[in-house]
Every structure is written in C-alpha cells, then in structure tokens.
PATITI-806945 format. One record per residue (C-alpha): residue in three letters; x, y, z; residue number from 1. Coordinates in Angstrom, 3 decimals. Layout:
BEGIN
<site "Ala",<X,Y,Z>,NUM>
...
***
This chain:
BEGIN
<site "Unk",<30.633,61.391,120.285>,1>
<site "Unk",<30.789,59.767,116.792>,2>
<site "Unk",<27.798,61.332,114.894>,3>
<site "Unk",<27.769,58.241,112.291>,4>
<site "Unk",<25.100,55.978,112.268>,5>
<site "Unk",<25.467,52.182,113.791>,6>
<site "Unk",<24.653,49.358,111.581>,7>
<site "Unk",<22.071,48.422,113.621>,8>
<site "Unk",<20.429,52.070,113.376>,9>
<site "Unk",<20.811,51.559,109.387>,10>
<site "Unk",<18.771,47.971,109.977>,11>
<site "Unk",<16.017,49.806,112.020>,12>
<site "Unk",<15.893,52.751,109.386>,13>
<site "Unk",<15.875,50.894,106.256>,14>
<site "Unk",<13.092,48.621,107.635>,15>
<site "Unk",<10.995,51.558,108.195>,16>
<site "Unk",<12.324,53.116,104.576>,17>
<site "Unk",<11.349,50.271,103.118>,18>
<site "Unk",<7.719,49.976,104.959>,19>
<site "Unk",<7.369,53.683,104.253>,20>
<site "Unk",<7.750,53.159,100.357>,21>
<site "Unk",<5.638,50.408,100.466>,22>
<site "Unk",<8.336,47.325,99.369>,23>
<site "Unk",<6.323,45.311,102.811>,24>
<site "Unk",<9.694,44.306,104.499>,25>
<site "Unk",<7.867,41.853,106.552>,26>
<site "Unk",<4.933,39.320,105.770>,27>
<site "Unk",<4.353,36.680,103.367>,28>
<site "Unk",<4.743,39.168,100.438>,29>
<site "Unk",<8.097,40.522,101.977>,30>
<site "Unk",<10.148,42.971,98.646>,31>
<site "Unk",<13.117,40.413,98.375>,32>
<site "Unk",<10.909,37.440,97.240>,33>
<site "Unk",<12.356,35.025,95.013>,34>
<site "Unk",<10.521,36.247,92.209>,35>
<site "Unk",<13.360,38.077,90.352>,36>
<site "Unk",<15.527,35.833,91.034>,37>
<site "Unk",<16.732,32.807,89.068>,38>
<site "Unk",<18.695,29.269,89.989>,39>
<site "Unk",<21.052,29.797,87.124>,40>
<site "Unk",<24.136,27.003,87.731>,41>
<site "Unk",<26.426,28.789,85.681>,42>
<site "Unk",<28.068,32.277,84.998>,43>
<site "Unk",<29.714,34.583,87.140>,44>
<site "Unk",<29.055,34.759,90.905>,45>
<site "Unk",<29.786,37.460,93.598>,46>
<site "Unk",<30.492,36.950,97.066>,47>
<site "Unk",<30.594,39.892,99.568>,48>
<site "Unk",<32.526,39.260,102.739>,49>
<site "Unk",<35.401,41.484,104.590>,50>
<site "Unk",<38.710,41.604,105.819>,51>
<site "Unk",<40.729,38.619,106.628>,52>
<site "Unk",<37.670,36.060,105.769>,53>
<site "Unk",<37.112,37.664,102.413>,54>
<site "Unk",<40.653,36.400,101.404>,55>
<site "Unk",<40.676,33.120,102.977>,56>
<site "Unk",<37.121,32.748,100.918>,57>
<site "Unk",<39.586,33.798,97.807>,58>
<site "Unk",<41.972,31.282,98.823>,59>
<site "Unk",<38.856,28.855,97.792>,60>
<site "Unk",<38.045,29.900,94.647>,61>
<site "Unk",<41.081,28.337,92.481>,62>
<site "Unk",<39.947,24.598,93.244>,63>
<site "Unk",<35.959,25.421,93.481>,64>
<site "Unk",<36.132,26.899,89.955>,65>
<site "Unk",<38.363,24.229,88.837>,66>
<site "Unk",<35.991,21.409,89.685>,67>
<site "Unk",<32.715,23.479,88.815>,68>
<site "Unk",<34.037,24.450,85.130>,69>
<site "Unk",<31.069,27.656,83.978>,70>
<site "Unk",<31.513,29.206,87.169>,71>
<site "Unk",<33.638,32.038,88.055>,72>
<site "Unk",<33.866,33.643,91.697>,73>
<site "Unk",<34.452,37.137,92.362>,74>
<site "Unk",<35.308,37.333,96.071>,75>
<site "Unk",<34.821,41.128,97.074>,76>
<site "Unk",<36.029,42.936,100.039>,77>
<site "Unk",<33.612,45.314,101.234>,78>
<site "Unk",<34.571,46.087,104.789>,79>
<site "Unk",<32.810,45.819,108.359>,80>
<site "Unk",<30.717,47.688,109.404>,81>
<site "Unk",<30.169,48.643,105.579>,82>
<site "Unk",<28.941,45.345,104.662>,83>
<site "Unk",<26.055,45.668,107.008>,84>
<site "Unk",<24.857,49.266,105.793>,85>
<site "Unk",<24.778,47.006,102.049>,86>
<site "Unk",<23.134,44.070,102.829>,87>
<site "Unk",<20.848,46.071,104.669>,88>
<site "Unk",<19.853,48.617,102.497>,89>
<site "Unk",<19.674,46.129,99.771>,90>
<site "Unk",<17.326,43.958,101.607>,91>
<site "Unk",<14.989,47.177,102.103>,92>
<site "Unk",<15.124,47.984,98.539>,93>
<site "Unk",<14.084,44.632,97.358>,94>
<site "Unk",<17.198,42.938,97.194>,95>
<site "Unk",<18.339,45.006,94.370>,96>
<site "Unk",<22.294,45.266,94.215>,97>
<site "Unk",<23.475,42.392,96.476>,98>
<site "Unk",<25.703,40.303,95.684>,99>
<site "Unk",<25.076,36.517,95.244>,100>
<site "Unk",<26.463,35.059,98.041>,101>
<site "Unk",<26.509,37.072,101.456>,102>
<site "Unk",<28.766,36.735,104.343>,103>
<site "Unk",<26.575,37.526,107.392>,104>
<site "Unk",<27.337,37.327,111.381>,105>
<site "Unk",<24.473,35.657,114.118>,106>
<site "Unk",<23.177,39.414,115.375>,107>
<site "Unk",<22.492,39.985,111.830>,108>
<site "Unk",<21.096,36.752,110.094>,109>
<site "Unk",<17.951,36.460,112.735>,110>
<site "Unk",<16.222,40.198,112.325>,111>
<site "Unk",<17.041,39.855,108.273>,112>
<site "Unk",<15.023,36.508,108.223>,113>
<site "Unk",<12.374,38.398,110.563>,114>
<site "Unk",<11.693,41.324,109.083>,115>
<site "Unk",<12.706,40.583,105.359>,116>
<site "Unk",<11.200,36.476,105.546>,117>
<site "Unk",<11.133,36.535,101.802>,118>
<site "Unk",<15.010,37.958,101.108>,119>
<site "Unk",<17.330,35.526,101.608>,120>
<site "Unk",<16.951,32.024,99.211>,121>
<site "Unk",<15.681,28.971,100.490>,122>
<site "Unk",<18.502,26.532,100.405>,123>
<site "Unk",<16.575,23.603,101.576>,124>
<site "Unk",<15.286,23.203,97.995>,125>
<site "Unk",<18.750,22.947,96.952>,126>
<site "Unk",<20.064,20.329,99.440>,127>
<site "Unk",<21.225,22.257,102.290>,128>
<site "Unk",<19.207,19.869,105.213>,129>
<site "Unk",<21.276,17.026,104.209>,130>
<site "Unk",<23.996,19.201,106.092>,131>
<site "Unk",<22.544,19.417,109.579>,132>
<site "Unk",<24.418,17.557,111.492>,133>
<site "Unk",<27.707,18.263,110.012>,134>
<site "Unk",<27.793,21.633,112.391>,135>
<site "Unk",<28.225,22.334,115.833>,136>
<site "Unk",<24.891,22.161,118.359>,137>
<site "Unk",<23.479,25.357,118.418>,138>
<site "Unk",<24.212,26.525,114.807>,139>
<site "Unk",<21.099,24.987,112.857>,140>
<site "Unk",<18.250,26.709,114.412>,141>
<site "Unk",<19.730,30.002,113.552>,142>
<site "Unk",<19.253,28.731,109.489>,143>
<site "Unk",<15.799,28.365,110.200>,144>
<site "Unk",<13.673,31.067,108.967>,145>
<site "Unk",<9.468,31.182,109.931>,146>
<site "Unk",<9.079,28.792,106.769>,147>
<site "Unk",<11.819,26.085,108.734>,148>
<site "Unk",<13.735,26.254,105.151>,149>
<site "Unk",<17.348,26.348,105.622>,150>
<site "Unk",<18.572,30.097,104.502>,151>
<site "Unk",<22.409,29.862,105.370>,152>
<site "Unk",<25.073,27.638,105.948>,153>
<site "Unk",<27.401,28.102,108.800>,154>
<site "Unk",<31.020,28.930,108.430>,155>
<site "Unk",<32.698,30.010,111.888>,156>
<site "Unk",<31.791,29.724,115.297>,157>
<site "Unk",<33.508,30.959,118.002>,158>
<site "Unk",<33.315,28.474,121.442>,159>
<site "Unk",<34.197,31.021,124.577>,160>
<site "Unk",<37.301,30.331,126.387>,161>
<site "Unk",<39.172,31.853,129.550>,162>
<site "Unk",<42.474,33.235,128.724>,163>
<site "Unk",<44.309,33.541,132.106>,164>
<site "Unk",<48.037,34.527,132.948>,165>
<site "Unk",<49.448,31.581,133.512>,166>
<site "Unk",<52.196,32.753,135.455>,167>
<site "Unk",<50.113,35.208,137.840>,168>
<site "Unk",<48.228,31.873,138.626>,169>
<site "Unk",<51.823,29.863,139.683>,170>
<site "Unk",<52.664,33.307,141.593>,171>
<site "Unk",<49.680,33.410,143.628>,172>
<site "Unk",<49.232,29.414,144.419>,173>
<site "Unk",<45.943,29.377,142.366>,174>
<site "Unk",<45.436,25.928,140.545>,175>
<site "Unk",<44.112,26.640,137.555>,176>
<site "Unk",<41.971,22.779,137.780>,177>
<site "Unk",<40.542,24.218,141.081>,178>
<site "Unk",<38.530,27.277,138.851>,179>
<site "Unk",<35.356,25.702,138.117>,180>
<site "Unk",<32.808,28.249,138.506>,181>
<site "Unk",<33.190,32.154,138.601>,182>
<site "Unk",<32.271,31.608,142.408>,183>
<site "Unk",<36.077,29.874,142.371>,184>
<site "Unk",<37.239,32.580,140.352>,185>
<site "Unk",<36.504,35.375,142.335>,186>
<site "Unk",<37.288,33.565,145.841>,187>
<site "Unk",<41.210,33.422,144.075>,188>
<site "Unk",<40.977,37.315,142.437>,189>
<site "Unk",<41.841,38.745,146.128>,190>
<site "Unk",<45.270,36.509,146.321>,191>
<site "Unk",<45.951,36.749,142.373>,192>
<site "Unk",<45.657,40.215,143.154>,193>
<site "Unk",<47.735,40.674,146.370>,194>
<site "Unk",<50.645,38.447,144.591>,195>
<site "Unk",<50.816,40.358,140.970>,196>
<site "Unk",<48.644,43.724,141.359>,197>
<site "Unk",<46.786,42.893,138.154>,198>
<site "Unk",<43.090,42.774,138.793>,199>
<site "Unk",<40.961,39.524,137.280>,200>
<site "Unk",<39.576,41.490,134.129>,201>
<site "Unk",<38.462,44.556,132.297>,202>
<site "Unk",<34.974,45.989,131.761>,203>
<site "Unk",<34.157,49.346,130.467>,204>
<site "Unk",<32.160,50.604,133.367>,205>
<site "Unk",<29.940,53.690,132.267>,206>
<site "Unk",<28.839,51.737,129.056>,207>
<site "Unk",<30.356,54.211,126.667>,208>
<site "Unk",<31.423,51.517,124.127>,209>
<site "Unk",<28.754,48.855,125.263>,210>
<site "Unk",<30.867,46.477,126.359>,211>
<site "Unk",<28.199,43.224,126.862>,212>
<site "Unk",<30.137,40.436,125.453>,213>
<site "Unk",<30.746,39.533,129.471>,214>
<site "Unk",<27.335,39.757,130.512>,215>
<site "Unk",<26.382,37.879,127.304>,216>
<site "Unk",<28.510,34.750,127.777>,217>
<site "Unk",<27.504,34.439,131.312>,218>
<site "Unk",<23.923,33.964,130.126>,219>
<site "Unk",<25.020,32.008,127.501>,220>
<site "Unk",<26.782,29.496,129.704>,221>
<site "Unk",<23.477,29.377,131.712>,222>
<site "Unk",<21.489,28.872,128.082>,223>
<site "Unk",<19.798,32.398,127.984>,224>
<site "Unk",<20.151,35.154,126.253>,225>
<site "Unk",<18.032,38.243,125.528>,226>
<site "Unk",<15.386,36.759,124.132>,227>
<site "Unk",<14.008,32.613,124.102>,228>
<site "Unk",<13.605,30.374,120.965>,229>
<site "Unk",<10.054,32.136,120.534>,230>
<site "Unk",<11.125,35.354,120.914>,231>
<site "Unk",<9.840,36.697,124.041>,232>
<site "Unk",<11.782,38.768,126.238>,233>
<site "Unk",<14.124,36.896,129.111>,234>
<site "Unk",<15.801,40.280,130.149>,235>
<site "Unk",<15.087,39.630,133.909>,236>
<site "Unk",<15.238,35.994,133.836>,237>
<site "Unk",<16.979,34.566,136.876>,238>
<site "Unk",<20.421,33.794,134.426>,239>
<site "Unk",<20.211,37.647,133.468>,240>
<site "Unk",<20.070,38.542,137.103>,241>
<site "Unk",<22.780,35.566,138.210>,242>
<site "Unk",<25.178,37.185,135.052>,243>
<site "Unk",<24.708,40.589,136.558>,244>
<site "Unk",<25.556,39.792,139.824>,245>
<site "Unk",<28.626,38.056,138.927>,246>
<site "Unk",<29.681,41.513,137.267>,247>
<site "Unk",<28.928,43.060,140.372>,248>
<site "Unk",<30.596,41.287,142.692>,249>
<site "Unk",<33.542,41.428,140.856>,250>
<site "Unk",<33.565,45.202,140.841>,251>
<site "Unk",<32.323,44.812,144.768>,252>
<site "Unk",<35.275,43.178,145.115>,253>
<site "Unk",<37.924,45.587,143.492>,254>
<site "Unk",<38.709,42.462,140.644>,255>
<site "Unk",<37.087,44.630,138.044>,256>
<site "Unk",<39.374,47.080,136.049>,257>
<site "Unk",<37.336,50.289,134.166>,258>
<site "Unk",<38.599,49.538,130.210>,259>
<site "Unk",<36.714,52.565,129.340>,260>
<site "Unk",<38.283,55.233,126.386>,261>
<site "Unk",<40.070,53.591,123.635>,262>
<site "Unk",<42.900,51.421,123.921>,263>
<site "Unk",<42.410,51.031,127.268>,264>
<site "Unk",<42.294,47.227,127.029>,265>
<site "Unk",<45.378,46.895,125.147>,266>
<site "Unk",<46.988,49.558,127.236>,267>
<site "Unk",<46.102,47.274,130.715>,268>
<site "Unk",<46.871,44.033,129.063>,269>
<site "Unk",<50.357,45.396,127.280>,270>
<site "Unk",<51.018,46.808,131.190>,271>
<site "Unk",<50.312,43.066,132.837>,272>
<site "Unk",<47.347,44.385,135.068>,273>
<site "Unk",<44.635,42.407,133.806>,274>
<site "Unk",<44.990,38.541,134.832>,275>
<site "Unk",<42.681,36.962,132.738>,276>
<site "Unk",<40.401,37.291,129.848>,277>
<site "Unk",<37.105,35.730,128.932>,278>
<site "Unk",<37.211,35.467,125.341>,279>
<site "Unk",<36.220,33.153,122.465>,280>
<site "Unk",<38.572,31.441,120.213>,281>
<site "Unk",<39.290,34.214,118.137>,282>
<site "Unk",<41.547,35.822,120.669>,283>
<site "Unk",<44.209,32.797,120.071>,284>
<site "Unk",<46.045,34.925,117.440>,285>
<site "Unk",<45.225,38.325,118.495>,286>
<site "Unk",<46.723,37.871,121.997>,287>
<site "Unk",<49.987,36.051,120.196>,288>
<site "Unk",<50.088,38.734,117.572>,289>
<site "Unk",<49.404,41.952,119.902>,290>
<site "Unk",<51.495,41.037,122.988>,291>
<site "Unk",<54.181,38.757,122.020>,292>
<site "Unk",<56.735,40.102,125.178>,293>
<site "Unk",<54.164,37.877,126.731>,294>
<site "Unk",<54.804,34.361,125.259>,295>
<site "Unk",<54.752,31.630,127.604>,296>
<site "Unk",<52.989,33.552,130.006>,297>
<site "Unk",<49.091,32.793,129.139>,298>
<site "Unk",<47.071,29.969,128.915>,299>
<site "Unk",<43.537,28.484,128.331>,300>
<site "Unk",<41.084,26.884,130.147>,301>
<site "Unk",<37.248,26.271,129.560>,302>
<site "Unk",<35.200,28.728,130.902>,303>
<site "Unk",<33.924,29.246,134.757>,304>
<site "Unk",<30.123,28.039,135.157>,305>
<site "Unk",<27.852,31.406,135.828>,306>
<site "Unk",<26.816,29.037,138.468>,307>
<site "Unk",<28.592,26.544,140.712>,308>
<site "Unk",<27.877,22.836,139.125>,309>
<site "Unk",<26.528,24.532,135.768>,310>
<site "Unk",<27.600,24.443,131.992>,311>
<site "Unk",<31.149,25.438,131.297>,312>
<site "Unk",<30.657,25.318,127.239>,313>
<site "Unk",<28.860,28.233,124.700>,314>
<site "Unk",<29.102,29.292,121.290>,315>
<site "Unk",<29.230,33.068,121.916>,316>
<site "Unk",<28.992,33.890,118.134>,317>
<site "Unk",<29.166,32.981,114.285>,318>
<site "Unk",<28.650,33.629,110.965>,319>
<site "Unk",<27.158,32.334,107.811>,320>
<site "Unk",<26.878,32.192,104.167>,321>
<site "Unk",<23.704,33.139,102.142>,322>
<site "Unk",<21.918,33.691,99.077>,323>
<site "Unk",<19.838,36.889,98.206>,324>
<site "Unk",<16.282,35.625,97.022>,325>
<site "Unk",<16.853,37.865,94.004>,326>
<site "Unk",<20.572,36.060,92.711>,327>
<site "Unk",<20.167,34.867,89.028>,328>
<site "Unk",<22.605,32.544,89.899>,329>
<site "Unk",<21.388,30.788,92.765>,330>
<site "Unk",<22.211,27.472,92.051>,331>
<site "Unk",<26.177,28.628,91.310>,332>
<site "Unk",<25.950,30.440,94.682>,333>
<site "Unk",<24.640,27.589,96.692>,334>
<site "Unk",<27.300,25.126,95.235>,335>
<site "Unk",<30.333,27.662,95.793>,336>
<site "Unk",<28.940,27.586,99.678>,337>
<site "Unk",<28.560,24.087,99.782>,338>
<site "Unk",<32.169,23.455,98.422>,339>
<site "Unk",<33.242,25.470,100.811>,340>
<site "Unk",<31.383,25.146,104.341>,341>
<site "Unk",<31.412,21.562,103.895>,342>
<site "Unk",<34.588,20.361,102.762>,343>
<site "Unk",<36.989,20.075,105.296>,344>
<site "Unk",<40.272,20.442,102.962>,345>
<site "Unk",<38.680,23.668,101.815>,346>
<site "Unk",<37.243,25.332,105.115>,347>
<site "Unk",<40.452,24.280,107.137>,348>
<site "Unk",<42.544,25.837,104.111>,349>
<site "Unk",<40.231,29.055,105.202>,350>
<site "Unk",<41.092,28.864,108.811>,351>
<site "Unk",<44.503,28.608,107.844>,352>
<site "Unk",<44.720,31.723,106.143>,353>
<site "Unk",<42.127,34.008,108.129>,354>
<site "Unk",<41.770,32.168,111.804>,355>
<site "Unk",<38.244,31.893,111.050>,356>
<site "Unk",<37.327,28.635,113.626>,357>
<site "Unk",<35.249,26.083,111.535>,358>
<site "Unk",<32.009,25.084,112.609>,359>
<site "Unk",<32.238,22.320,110.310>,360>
<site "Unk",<32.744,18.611,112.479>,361>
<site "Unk",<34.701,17.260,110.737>,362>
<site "Unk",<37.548,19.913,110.185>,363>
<site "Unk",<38.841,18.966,113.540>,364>
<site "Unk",<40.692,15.821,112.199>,365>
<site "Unk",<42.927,17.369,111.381>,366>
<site "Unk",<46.437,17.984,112.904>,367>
<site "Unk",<46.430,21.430,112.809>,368>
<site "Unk",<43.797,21.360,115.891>,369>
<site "Unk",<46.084,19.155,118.580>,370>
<site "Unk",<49.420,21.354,117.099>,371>
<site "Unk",<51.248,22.634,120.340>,372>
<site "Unk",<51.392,26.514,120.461>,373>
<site "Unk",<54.005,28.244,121.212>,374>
<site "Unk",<52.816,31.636,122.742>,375>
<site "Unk",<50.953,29.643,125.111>,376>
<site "Unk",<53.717,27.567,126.588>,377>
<site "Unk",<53.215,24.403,124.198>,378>
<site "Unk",<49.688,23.994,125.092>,379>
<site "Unk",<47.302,22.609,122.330>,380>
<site "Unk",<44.934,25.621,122.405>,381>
<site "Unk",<42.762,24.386,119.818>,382>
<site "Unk",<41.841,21.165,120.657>,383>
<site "Unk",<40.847,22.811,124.075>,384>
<site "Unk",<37.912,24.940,122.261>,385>
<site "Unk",<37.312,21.539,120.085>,386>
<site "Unk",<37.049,19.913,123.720>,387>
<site "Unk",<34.791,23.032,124.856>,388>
<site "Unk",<32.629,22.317,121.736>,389>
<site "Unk",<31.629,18.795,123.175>,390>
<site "Unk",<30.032,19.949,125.760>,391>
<site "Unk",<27.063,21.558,123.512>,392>
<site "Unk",<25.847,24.661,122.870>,393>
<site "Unk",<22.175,26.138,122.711>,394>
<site "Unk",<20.959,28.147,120.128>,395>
<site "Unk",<21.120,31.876,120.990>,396>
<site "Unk",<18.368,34.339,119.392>,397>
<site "Unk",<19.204,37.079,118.608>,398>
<site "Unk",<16.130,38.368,117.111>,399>
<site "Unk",<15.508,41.431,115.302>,400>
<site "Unk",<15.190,43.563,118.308>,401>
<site "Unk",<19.237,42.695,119.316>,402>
<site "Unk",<20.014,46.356,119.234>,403>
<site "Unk",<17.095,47.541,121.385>,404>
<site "Unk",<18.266,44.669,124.007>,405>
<site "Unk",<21.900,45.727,123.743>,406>
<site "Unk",<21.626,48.873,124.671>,407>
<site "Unk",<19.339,48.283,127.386>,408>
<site "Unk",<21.629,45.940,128.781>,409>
<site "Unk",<24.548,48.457,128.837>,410>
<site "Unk",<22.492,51.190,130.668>,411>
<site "Unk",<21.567,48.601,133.637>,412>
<site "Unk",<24.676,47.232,133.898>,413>
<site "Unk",<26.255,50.865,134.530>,414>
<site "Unk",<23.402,51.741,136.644>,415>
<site "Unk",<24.959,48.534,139.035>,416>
<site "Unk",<28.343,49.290,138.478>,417>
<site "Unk",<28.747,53.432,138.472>,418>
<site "Unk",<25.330,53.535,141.224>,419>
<site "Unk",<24.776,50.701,142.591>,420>
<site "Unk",<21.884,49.609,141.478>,421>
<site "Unk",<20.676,45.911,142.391>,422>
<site "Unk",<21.209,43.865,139.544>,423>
<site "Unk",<17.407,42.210,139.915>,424>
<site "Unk",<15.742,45.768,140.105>,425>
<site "Unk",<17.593,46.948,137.023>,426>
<site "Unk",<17.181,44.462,134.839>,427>
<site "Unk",<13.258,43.953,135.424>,428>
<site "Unk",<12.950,47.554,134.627>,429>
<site "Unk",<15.207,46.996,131.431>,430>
<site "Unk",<13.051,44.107,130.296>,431>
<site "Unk",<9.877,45.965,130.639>,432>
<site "Unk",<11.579,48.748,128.682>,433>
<site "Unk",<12.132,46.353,126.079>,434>
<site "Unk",<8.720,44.439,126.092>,435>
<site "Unk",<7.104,47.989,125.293>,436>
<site "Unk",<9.828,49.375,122.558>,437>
<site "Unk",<9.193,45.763,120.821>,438>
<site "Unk",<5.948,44.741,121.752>,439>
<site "Unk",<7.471,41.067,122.870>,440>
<site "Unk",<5.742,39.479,125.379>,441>
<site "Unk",<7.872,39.155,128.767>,442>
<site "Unk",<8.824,35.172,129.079>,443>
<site "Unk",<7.277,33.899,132.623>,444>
***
C-alpha cells in the first residue's frame, strides 16, 4: 500500500490548513483575491504545466513572444501528480508562489473555483467571453465560477471512443455498424469470445486502483455524472444504476477480464485477450506506440449508448489554462493563453507535438484531422472523434467533493462485482454516504 498522499487528499488538507490558519479558503473574502495581484502586460511570465503538454506549450512560445515584443515565457515542467500538490498548496496559502499561468485538468478546476472563489483571475474582464463559442459543448460551464466570470480557457478535450479489435470482430461475424448500444455489445461478447478467447474488456474488479473511468463514461453518455449542474448528489440516479448494471452484466456474463495489479492491462492487451477498449482520444497514440505487433488489427468506432436509442457522444475529460488572482502579470498571462487556445496554427502546432486533442473548433480544418492512420488499417481516426464531437456533450461537474464520490463509487462497484451486490441497492447507500460526508442535498 503506497503510504503517499493523493492529490486529492493534499486538496482536502490544504483547504482545511488554510481554514485552520485563518486565510478563509471559501467565501467572498476567499486568501487568493486579486488584491496582490496586478494586470501588468509586460515582463516575464511563468507557465506551469507537465510532461508532454508542457513542451508542446514551449513549442508556442517562439512566435507568441515574437509578436508580443516585452514578454518573455518561461514554460516549466513540474510533473503530475506534483503539479497538483503546487497549485494546491499555493491556493491555500493565498496564492503565494504560483506561477502565472496554470495548466489545470476538469476534476481539479471545479473544487479550486469552489472552495478558493477568489484564486484564480477573472478573465472575463480581459476578453475571454468573446471566446465562447469557439469550444466544444460542454466546455464553457466548467469556466464559470459562482461570480459567472470566465476563470480559464480550455485547451484539450478528450471525446470517448471504442477501440475494438478489428480483426476479432471479422473472426467472429460481428458487424461492427450493428454495435449501437452496449445491449448490442454484450449480445456479440459470447461469439467474439467463443471465436478469439479474448473477453470484451478489462476492469479492475476489487477497486484497488479505482478504476471508474468505465462507470464514468457510461453516465456520461446518459448526461450524468456524480453530481448535477447545482451540485447535488445524482449517485443513485437511474443513469448511475443503468451504468452499473451494464458493468455487471458484463462480469455476469464472463465478458469482463479482472485488470487488477499493475500492468495487468498492458499485459492482457500485449497477450490479445481483451477485444475492445472504451477509451477517449488520447489512446490513438498510446495503443500505436505500446503495441505496434498489433497494427492493422484495431479500429474505432463511436461509443455504445448506456441505453438502447440513447446518446453515443461525451467529453469524458479536459483541461484548461488559468491565471492565479495574485499574477503581477495578468494581462501578459491572459494574452500568452489567448494566443495559444485560440489560434488554430498555434494549438494544432501543440497537438502536433504532445497529442493533446484541441477543443478549439476550428483546429479541425485542418488536414491533419481526416489523415489516414496507419496502425489502424488506414482509417481516419481523428475525424471519427471530430464526428463524435458533433453529437454534443453536457457539461460534467465535478465539484469539489470529486474525491469523496470517487471513492464511493469504487467501493459499490466491487461490492456488485466481488459480492454481488445489486447495483440499485449499492449505489443508494453510496449516495447517502456521500450526501452526509458533503452535506449535498440528494437530487430527486
């Protein structure tokens, strides 16, 4: 058992730090005001982001500073999970030490603007709003703190997909166009099964690792999540109860493979016994990269409906760009995020270098998006998530309380799939778990 802290447990701890020490994380006179900060347009300007995004952010920088001459960008790599602990902290402590322009995922930015409503800069002022529509459906509202200011741009989104063996499909006489629900999906498993051995996907069973991406994006393709747009709890909702059961019949039906301990995934998929996978589009590069004896073998198609005749599109996550209320440079910040969320020459020279998918409309144009790709057998992968992205997307909230939900979650959906436990009864117990730890009101 790893005895270091999440980076959720760090959000919940430096709230209360910060409470404790009297900095009033939450309310009108929240510690990160704008009140030490400054909209200075020129100077030098930090960005914190990680990884593969922090370089393709780099990758900007030579043509932003270029055509904003008095501004100089200092792209800094500062890891994941690390740059939550930061960010975190900082926003506890007043906003002291962040950098000026933050990199932050969609289960982070909605419990920052709740419980620190005064720490991230309001954008509107500067001329974010004329950017709305320029984004995906179901980006905005996450932007939107209490004061309905715009706090963040957004810079990737990821659209959920179905990866599927291509070739397991052919062997078994399953027509891929004939998968329209997960009701379709799990009628086939049985003969995909008999003809390749592979079972339909992988789930870690007991919970160990909370793996809920699954049981996310089956609510999500229902539009539900956790929590509604006001915040009250929708744990036991009927689309909560419809995703569970899904999972459950699955593993009823012996189409569910136990992913548990790590690299048991990788292991399964590098061994051929795991026909599909429901993943957004991030996975285009990591399946070509981590299992290229595979080429030619896989393909995509949109997602199964949760429910026969329902949805088959969903933005299962994304991440933005912010300001810290305290920057002394806010008005350099907000016009190296602008260049770069909203320019399509500069967002698709990002995706280009870090596979981050745009959530900018109008970097779709270009070619790059209806290119033919090679691992999956010529197929124009990309413009099939563009395609997926058509079909709209509600906001998910995530809410401050994500954490408490997660791990709720996980516990009833091992209780179903190590005991089984009925799907209904566990997640009404769940919810009213979480309505008490949060003191949310249950959603009717």
């Amino acid at each position: 058992m790893s005895h270091q802290l999440t980076r959720r447990q760090i959000l919940h701890l430096a709230t209360a730090s910060a409470a404790g020490l009297g900095l009033a994380a939450c309310g009108s006179g929240g510690s990160a005001g704008g009140t030490d900060g400054a909209d200075g347009d020129s100077g030098k300007i930090t960005v914190w982001s990680w990884t593969t995004a922090a370089e393709a952010l780099r990758g900007v920088v030579p043509s932003f500073e270029r055509d904003n001459p008095g501004i100089e960008v200092d792209v800094q790599d500062v890891g994941n999970p690390a740059i939550w602990d930061k960010i975190t902290v900082g926003l506890a402590s007043g906003g002291k030490g962040l950098a000026d322009v933050l990199h932050i995922g969609v289960d982070y930015l909605p419990g920052y603007l709740e419980k620190f409503p005064d720490g991230l800069a309001d954008l509107s002022r500067l001329g974010a709003d004329r950017h709305k529509d320029a984004f995906v459906d179901g980006l905005w509202p996450t932007v939107m703190g209490k004061d309905r200011a715009v706090h963040a741009l957004p810079w990737e989104v990821n659209p959920l997909g179905l990866f599927y063996r291509h070739d397991y499909f052919e062997k078994a006489g399953v027509d891929p166009a004939s998968v329209t629900s997960w009701d379709d999906l799990i009628a086939a498993g049985p003969k995909i099964r008999a003809a390749t051995g592979a079972q339909l996907l992988g789930l870690d069973k007991p919970g160990t690792t909370q793996d809920m991406d699954f049981f996310q994006n089956l609510m999500q393709l229902q539009g539900a999540f956790y929590f509604d747009a006001e915040g009250r709890v929708t744990l036991a909702s009927p689309q909560a109860v419809q995703a569970l059961t899904v999972i459950k019949r699955l593993n009823d039906a012996g189409l569910l493979a136990d992913t548990a301990g790590q690299g048991t995934w990788k292991r399964l998929v590098g061994q051929g016994k795991l026909a599909t996978a429901p993943y957004p589009a991030w996975a285009i590069e990591y399946l070509a990269t981590k299992f290229p004896a595979q080429s030619g073998k896989w393909r995509v198609m949109q997602p199964p409906a949760a429910v026969p005749g329902g949805g088959r599109g969903a933005v299962v996550n994304s991440t933005y760009l912010t300001v810290p209320a305290t920057s002394k440079r806010r008005k350099a910040a907000w016009r190296f995020i602008e260049y770069a969320l909203t320019k399509p020459t500069e967002i698709n020279r990002m995706f280009a270098s870090g596979g981050v998918f745009p959530a900018l409309r109008t970097a779709y144009a270009d070619p790059r998006f209806s290119a033919p790709h090679p691992f999956y057998g010529g197929q124009q992968v990309l413009r099939s998530f563009v395609t997926s992205l058509d079909s709209g997307s509600g906001a998910t909230n995530f809410t401050g309380d994500y954490s408490r939900a997660l791990k709720l979650a996980a516990d009833a959906q091992s209780q179903v799939l190590i005991k089984g436990a009925d799907p209904a009864g566990a997640l009404k117990a769940a919810a009213g778990q979480l309505a008490r730890q949060t003191g949310r009101q249950q959603a009717a």
